[in-house]
C-alpha positions as CSV (number, residue, x, y, z in Angstrom):
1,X,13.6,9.0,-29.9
2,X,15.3,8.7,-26.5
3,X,16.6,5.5,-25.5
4,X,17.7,4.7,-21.7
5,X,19.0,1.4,-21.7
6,X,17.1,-2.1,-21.3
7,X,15.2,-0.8,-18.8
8,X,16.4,-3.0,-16.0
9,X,17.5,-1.1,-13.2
10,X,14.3,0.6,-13.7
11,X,12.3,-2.6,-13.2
12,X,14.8,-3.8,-10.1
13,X,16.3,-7.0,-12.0
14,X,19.3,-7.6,-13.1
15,X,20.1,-8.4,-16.7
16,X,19.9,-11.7,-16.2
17,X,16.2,-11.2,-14.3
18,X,17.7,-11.6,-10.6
19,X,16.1,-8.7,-8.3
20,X,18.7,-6.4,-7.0
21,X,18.7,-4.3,-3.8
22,X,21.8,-2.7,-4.1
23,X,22.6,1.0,-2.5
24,X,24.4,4.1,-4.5
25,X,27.7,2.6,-3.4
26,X,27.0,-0.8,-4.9
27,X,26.6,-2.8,-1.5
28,X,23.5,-5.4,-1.8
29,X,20.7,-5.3,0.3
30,X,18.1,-7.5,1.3
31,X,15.1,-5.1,1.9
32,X,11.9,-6.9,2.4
33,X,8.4,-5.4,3.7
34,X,7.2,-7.0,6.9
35,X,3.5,-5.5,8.0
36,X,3.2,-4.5,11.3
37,X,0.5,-7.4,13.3
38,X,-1.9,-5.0,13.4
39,X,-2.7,-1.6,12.0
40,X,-6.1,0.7,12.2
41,X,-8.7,0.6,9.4
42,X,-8.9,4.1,8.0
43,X,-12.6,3.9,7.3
44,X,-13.7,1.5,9.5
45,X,-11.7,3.3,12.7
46,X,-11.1,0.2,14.1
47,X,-8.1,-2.4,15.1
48,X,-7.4,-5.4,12.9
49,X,-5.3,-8.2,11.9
50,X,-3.0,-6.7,8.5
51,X,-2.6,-10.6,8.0
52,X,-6.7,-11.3,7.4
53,X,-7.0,-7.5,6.2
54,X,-7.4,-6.1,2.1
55,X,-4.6,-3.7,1.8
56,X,-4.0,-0.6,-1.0
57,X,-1.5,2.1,-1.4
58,X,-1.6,5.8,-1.9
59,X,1.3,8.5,-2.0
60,X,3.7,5.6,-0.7
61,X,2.6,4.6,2.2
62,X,0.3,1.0,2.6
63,X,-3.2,0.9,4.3
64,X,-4.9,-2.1,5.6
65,X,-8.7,-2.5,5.6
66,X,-11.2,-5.3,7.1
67,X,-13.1,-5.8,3.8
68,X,-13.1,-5.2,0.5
69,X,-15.9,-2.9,1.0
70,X,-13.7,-0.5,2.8
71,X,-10.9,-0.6,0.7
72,X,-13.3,0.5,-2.6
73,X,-14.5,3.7,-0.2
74,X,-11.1,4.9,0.7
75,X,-10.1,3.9,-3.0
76,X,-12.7,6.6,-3.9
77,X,-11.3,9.1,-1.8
78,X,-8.4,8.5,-0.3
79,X,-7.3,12.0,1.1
80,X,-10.5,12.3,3.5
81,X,-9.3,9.1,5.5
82,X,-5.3,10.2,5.5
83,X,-6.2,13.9,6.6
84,X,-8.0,12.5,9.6
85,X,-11.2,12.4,8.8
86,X,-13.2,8.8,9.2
87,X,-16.8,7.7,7.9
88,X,-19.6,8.2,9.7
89,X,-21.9,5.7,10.9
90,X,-24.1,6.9,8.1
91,X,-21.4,6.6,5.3
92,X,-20.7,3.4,6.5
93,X,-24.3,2.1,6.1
94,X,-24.6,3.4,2.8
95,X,-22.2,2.1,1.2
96,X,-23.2,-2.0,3.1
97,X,-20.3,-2.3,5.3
């Protein structure tokens, strides 16, 4: 069996459970997400507030959704609402939005 160390660096904490944001030279960091004010709904197609919105992640990048509703559709498929492609009407209603 392999072992890699504690694990830490890994985790982004120090060894004594500080985070780190430190670059390949050593400097520190202090990265920190900030969500744009507002941000399009893939499913929904429409405009909203990322502060009142559900959000999820897939291959990196964060989506924002009106309702949890939402959120479970593109959940279920998320490469139909990142290629482009939104819900119809139709989807929409089936599924109670």
């Amino acid at each position: 069996m392999m072992r890699f160390g504690c694990g830490v660096h890994i985790m982004g904490r120090d060894s004594k459970g500080g985070q780190t944001n430190k670059t390949r030279s050593g400097e520190r960091q202090n990265l920190r997400w900030i969500a744009p004010e507002r941000d399009t709904d893939p499913v929904f197609g429409k405009t909203i507030r990322t502060r009142d919105a559900k959000s999820s992640v897939f291959d990196g990048c964060v989506y924002y959704f009106r309702a949890r509703e939402c959120r479970e559709i593109f959940e279920a498929a998320p490469q139909q609402y990142v290629s482009g492609t939104q819900a119809t009407s139709s989807q929409m209603e089936a599924h109670h939005v």
